[in-house]
C-alpha positions as CSV (number, residue, x, y, z in Angstrom):
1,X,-57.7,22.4,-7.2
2,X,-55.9,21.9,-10.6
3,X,-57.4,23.8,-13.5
4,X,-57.0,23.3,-17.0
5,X,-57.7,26.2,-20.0
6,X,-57.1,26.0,-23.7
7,X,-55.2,28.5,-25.3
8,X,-53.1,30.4,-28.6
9,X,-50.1,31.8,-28.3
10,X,-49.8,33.4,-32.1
11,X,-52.0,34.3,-34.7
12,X,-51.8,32.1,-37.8
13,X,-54.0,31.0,-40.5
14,X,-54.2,27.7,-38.2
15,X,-53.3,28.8,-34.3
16,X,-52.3,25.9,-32.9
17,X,-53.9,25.0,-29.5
18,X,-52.1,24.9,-26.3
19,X,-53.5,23.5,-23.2
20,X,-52.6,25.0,-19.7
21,X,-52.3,23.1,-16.3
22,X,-52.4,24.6,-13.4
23,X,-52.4,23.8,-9.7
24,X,-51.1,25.6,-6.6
25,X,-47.9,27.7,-7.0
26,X,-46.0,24.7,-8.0
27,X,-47.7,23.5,-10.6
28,X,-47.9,25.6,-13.8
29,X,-47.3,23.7,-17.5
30,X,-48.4,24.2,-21.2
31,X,-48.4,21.6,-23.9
32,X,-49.2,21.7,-27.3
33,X,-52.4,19.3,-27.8
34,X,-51.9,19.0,-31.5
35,X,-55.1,20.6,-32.5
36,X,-55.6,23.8,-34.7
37,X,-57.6,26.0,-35.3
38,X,-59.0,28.8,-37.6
39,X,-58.9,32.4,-36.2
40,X,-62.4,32.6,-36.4
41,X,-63.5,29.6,-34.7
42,X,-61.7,30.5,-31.6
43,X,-63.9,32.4,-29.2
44,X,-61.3,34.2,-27.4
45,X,-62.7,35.6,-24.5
46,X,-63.8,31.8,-23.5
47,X,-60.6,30.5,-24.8
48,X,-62.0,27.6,-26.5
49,X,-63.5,26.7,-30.2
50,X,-66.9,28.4,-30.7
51,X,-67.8,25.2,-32.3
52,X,-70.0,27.1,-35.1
53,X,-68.4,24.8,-37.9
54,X,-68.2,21.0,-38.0
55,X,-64.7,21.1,-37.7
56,X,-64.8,23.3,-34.9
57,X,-67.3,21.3,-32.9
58,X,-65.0,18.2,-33.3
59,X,-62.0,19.9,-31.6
60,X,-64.3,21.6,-29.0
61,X,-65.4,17.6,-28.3
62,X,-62.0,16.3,-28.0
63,X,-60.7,19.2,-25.9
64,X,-63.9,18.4,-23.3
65,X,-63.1,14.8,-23.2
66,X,-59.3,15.8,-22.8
67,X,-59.7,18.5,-20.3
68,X,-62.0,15.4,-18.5
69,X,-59.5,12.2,-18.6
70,X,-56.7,14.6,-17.8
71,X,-58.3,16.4,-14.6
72,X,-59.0,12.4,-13.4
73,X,-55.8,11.3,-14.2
74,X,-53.8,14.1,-12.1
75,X,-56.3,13.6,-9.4
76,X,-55.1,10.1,-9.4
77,X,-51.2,11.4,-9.8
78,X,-51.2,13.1,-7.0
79,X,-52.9,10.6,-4.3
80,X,-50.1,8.2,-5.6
81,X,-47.3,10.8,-4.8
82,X,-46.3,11.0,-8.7
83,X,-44.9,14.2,-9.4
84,X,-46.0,16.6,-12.2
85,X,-43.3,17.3,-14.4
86,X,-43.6,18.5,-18.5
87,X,-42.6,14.9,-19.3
88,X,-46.0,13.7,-17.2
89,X,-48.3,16.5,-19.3
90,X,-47.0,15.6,-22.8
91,X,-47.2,11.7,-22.1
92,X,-50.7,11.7,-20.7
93,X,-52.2,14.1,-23.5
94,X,-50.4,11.5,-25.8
95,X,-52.1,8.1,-24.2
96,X,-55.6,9.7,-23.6
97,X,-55.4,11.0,-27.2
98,X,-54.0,7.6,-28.3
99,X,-50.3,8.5,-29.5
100,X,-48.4,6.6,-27.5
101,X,-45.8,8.0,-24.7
102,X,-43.2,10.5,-25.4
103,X,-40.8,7.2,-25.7
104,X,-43.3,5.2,-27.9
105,X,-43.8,8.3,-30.2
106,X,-40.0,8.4,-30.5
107,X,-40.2,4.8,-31.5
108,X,-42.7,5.1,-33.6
109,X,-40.7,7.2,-35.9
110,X,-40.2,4.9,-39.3
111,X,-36.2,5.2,-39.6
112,X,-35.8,4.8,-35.6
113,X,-37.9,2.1,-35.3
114,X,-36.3,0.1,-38.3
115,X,-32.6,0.8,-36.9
116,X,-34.4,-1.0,-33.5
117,X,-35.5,-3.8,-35.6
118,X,-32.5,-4.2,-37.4
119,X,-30.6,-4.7,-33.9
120,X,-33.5,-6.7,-32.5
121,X,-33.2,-9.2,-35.6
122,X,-30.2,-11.5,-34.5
123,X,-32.2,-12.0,-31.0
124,X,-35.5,-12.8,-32.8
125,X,-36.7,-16.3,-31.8
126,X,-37.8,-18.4,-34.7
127,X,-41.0,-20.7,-34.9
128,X,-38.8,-23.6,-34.8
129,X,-37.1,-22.0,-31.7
130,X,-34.1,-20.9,-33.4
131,X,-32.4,-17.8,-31.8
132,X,-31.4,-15.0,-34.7
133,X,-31.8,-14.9,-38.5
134,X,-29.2,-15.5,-41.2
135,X,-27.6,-12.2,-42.6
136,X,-29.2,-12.2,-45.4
137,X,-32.3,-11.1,-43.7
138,X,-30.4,-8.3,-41.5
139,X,-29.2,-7.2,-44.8
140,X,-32.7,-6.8,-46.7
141,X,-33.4,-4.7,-44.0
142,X,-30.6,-2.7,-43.9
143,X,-31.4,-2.0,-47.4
144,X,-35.3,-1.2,-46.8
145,X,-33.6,1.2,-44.5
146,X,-31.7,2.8,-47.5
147,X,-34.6,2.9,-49.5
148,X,-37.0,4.3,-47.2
149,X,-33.9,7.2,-46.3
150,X,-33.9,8.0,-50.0
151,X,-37.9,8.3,-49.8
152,X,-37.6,10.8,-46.6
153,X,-35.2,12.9,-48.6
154,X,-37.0,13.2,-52.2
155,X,-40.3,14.2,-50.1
156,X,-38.6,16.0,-47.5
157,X,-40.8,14.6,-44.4
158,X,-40.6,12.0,-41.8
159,X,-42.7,9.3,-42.1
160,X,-44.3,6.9,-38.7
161,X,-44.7,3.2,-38.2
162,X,-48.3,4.4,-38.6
163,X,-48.0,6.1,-41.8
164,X,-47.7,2.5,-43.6
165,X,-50.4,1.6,-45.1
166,X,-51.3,0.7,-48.6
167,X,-51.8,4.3,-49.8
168,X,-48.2,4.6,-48.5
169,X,-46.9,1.6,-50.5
170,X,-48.4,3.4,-53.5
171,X,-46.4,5.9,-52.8
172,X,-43.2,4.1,-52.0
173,X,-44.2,2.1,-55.3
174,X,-44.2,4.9,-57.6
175,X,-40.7,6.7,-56.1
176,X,-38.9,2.9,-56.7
177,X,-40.1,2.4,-60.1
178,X,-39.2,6.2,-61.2
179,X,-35.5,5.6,-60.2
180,X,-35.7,2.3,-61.9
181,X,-36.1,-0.8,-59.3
182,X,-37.8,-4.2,-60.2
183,X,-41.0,-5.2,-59.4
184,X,-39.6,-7.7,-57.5
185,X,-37.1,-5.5,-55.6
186,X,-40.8,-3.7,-54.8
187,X,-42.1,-6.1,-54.1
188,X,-39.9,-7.5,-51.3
189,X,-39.1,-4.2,-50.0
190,X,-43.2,-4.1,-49.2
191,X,-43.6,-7.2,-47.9
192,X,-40.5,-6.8,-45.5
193,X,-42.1,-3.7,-44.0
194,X,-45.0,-4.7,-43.7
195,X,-43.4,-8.0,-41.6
196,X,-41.6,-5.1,-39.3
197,X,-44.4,-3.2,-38.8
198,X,-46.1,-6.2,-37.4
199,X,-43.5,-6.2,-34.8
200,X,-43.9,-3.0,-34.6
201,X,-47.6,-3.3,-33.4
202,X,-46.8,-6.8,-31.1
203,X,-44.4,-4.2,-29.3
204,X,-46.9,-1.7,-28.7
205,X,-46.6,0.4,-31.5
206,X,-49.7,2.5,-33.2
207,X,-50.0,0.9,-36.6
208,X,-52.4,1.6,-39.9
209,X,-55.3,-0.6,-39.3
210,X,-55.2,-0.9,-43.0
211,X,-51.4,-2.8,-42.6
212,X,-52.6,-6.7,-43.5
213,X,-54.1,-5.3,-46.7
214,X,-50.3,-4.4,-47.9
215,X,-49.6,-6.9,-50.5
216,X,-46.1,-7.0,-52.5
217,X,-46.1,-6.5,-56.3
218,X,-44.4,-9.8,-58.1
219,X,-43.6,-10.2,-61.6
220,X,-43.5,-13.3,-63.4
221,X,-39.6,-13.8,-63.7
222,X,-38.3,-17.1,-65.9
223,X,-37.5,-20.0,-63.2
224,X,-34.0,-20.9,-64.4
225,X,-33.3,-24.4,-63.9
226,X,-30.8,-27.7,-64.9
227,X,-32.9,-30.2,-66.6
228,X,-31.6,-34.1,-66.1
229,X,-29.9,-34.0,-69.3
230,X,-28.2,-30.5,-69.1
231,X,-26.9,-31.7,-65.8
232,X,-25.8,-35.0,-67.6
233,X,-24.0,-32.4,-69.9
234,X,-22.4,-30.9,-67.3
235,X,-21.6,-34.1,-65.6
236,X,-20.0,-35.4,-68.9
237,X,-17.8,-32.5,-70.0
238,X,-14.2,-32.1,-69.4
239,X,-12.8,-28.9,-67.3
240,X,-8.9,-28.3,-67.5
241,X,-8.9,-25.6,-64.5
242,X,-9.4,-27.5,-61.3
243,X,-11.5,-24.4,-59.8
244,X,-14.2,-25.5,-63.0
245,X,-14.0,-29.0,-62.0
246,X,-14.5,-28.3,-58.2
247,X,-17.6,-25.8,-58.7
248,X,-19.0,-28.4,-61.6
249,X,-19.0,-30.9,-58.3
250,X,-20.8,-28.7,-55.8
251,X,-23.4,-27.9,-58.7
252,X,-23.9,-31.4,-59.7
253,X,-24.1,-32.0,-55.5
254,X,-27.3,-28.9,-55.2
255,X,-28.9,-30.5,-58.2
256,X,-29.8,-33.5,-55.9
257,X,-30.0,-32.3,-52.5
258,X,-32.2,-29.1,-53.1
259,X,-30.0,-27.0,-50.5
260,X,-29.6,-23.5,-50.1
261,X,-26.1,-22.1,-51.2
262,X,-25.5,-21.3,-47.5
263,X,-26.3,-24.4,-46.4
264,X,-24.9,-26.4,-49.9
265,X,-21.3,-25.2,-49.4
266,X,-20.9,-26.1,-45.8
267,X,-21.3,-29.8,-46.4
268,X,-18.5,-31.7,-44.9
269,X,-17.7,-35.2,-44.4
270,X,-19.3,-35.0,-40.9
271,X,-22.7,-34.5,-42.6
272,X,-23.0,-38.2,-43.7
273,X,-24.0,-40.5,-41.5
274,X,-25.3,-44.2,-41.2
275,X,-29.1,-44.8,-40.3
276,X,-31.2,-47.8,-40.1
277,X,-28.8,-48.8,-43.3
278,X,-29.3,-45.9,-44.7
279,X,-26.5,-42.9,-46.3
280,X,-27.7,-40.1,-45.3
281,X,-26.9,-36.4,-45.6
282,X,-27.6,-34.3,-41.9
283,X,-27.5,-31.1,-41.7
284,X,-29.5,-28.0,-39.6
285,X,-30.7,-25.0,-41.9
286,X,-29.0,-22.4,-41.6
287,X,-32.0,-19.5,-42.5
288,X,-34.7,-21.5,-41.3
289,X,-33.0,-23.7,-38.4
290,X,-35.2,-27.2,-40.0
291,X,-33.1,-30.4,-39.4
292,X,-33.0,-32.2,-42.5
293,X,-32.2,-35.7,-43.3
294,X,-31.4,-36.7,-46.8
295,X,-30.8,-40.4,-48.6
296,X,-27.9,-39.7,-50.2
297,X,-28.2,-39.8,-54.1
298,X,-26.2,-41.9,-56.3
299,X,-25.2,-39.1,-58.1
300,X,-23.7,-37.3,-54.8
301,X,-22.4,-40.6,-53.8
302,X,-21.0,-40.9,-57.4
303,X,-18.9,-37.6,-56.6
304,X,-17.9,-38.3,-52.8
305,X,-16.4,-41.6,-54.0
306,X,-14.3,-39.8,-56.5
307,X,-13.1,-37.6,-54.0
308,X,-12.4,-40.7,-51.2
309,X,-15.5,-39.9,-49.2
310,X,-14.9,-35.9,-49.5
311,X,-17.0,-33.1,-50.5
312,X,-15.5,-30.7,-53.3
313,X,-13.2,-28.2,-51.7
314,X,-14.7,-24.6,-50.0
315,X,-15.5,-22.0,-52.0
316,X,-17.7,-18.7,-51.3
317,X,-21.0,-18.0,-52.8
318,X,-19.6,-14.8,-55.1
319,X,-16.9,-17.4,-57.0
320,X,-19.5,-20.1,-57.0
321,X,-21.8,-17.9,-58.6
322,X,-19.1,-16.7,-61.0
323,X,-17.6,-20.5,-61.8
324,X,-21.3,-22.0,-62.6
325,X,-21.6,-19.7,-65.2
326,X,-18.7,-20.8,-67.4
327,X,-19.3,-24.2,-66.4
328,X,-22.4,-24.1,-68.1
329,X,-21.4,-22.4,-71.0
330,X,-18.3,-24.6,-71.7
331,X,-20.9,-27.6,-71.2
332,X,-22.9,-25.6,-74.1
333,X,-25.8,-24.6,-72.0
334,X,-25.9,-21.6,-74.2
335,X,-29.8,-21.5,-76.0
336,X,-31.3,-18.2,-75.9
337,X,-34.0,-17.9,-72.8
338,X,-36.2,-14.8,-71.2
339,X,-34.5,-13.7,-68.3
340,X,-33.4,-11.3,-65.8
341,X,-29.4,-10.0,-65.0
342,X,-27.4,-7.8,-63.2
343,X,-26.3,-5.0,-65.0
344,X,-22.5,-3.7,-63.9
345,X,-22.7,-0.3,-65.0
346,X,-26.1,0.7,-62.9
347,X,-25.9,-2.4,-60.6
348,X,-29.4,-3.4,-61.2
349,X,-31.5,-6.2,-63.1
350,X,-32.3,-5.7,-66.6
351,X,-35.0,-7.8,-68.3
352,X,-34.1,-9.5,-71.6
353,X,-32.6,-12.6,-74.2
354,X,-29.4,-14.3,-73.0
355,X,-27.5,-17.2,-73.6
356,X,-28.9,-19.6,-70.5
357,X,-25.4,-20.2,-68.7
358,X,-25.6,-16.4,-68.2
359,X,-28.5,-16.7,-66.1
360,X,-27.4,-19.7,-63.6
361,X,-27.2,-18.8,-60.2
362,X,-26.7,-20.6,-57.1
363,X,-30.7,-20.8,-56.7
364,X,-30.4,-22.7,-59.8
365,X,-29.1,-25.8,-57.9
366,X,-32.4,-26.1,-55.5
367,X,-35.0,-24.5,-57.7
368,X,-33.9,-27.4,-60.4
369,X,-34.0,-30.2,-57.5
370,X,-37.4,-28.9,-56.5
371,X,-38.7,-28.6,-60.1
372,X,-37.1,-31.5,-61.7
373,X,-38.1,-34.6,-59.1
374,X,-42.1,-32.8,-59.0
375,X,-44.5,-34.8,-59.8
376,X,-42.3,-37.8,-59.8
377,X,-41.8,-37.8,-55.7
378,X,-44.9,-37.1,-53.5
379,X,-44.6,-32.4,-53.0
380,X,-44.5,-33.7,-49.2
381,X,-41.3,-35.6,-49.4
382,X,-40.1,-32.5,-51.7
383,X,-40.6,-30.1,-49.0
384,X,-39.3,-32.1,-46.1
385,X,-36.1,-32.0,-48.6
386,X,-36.1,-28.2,-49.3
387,X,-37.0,-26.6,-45.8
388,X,-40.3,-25.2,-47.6
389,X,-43.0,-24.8,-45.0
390,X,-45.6,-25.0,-46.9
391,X,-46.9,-26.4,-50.0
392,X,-48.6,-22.7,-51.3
393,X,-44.9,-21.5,-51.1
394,X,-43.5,-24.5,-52.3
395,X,-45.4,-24.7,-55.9
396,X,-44.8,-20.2,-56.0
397,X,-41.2,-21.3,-56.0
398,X,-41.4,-23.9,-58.7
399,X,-43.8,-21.9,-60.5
400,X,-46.7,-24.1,-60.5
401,X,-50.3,-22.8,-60.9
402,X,-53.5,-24.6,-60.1
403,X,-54.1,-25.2,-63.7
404,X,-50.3,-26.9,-63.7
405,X,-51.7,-29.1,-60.6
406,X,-55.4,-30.0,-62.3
407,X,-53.0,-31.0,-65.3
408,X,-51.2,-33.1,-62.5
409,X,-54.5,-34.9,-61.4
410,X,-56.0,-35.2,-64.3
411,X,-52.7,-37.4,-65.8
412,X,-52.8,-39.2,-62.6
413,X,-56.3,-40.2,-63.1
414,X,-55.8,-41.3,-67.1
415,X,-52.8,-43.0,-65.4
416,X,-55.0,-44.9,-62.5
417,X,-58.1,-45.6,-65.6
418,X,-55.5,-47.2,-68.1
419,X,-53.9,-49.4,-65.1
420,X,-57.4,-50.8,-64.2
421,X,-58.6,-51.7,-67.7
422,X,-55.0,-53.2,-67.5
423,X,-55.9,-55.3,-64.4
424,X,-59.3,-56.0,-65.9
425,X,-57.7,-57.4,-69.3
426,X,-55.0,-59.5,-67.5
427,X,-58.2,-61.0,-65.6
428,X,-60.4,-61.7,-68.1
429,X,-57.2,-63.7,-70.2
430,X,-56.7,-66.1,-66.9
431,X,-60.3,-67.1,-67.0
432,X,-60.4,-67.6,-70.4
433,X,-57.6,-70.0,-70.1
């Protein structure tokens, strides 16, 4: 018959207890159960708490119901022919005391599981059935993975899947801001956890029951766009380097297509295609996997016809991003605006006053597609352009409130009164006549 003591092996201001299984000859393991206990509390000559403080009778209570689900669980072991091994012990005093196995403890460990999540990412299936995610996304997380090393280090412990919780993101909060990270560089570092901790618990994972009360902070950063007549400007002014002209054209192109830069600069001739009479752009997004179908706009047209039916040479996103900028400022988009930049000295983003072209990016293109045509074109038809899946994100991107939307509703009413006294007038004239 298998019995099962609790034990202490040293004396310590808390002796950590230790919980001995034996049966036959053959059978003879100790484990550490992860409880301690005072010197005091522990009634040695019963080897178990004494249970004379309320801490005491808590670990007394959960080495009884231990000692019980563990006796009925080897009982069960051996009738099945499973052999006791040290593996066996630490794995069943882990599930009965709800910590996972030995393997799902390993896994649980914050910097192990976000390598495994990293490497599960480009196998990830999508809502829209898409297989992977762009790099982008593997990158973010390669960098929450820096950030969280660089946390680890400064506090000099290891932190669990189950030590995220908001208290945590306080923490991880305050160690960010101290070495000088945005709000927003928080604030995505937060929410992106939080997304793989989720995995973390559909896998199996022991999470914080507190994780869906982690929220991201979010400043309010200046949405940079191309109004209709700075693009006119643009659209009007003369470049003498080619590579100007060329990155003028891909601009001019996102301005009225609303695409992502990854998507924007793939565009070939094999995009357009003929529909029910209609020219139309085709093309499969490349972060979200959304097929979208796009009239093509005279502007856009305007440009392919000038290149016989081409789009502007290929270019990559770092000298498109560097080429905008003096496109812009030799178009004089140059007034003074709020504003957020890269610094090159300490490589991060530095609030302040800059001449505008110094602030256009290649986000610049879709943001000002997005923000220009709302309002004018229904948000549906807006977001079935832009991949947004829904309209709460949609109007965060533009930077629309719900005041900006009353204001919306209530010119759309003024509009709809004025148009039926106008109806009413015109009516009243013909019967008079």
């Amino acid at each position: 018959m298998a019995t099962i003591r609790f034990i202490v092996k040293r004396k310590a201001e808390l002796m950590p207890i230790y919980l001995r299984l034996r049966h036959g000859k053959n059978v003879d393991l100790s484990k550490d159960t992860s409880f301690k206990v005072l010197p005091e509390d522990w009634n040695l000559k019963k080897q178990q708490p004494k249970g004379t403080t309320e801490q005491g009778k808590i670990i007394a209570l959960n080495l009884s119901k231990l000692k019980t689900s563990l006796l009925s669980n080897f009982n069960e072991a051996i009738e099945n022919g499973i052999s006791i091994t040290p593996e066996w012990l630490a794995d069943q005093i882990n599930i009965i005391q709800n910590r996972g196995t030995s393997e799902q403890q390993e896994k649980g460990n914050l910097l192990t599981y976000t390598d495994y999540y990293i490497n599960y990412l480009p196998t990830h299936v999508q809502r829209s059935g898409k297989r992977g995610v762009s790099k982008n996304t593997i990158k973010k997380f390669v960098t929450l993975k820096a950030r969280l090393v660089d946390l680890q280090e400064a506090k000099n412990r290891k932190y669990n899947v189950s030590d995220i919780n908001p208290d945590f993101i306080n923490l991880f909060d305050a160690f960010l801001r101290k070495n000088n990270y945005s709000d927003n560089y928080i604030g995505t570092l937060s929410i992106n956890l939080k997304t793989m901790c989720k995995n973390a618990r559909k896998d199996g994972l022991n999470v914080s029951p507190n994780l869906d009360n982690i929220t991201g902070v979010k400043e309010d950063t200046e949405k940079i766009i191309l109004t209709f007549k700075e693009i006119e400007q643009i659209k009007k002014t003369s470049y003498k380097r080619e590579a100007l002209s060329n990155a003028r054209d891909w601009l001019i192109i996102g301005c009225f297509t609303g695409q992502r830069v990854s998507d924007l600069l793939k565009l070939t001739k094999d995009n357009i295609v003929f529909k029910s009479g209609l020219q139309l752009i085709e093309l499969t997004q490349i972060k979200t996997g959304k097929k979208i179908s796009l009239p093509l706009h005279p502007e856009v047209k305007e440009i392919l016809d000038k290149r016989e039916g081409y789009f502007p040479y290929k270019i990559s996103d770092v000298k498109f991003n560097l080429y905008i900028k003096e496109v812009c400022k030799l178009a004089g988009i140059d007034q003074l605006i709020n504003g957020s930049k890269i610094n090159p000295k300490t490589k991060r983003k530095e609030k302040g006053v800059y001449p505008k072209y110094e602030l256009i990016t290649s986000h610049t293109c879709r943001r000002s597609f997005a923000s220009n045509y709302y309002g004018d074109i229904p948000t549906p038809l807006l977001m079935s352009a832009t991949g947004h899946a829904t309209e709460k994100k949609f109007l965060i991107y533009i930077g629309k409130s719900a005041t900006d939307q009353a204001q919306q509703l209530a010119e759309y009413w003024t509009k709809e009164t004025l148009e039926a006294k106008q109806e009413t007038q015109l009516k009243i004239i013909k019967k008079a006549n």
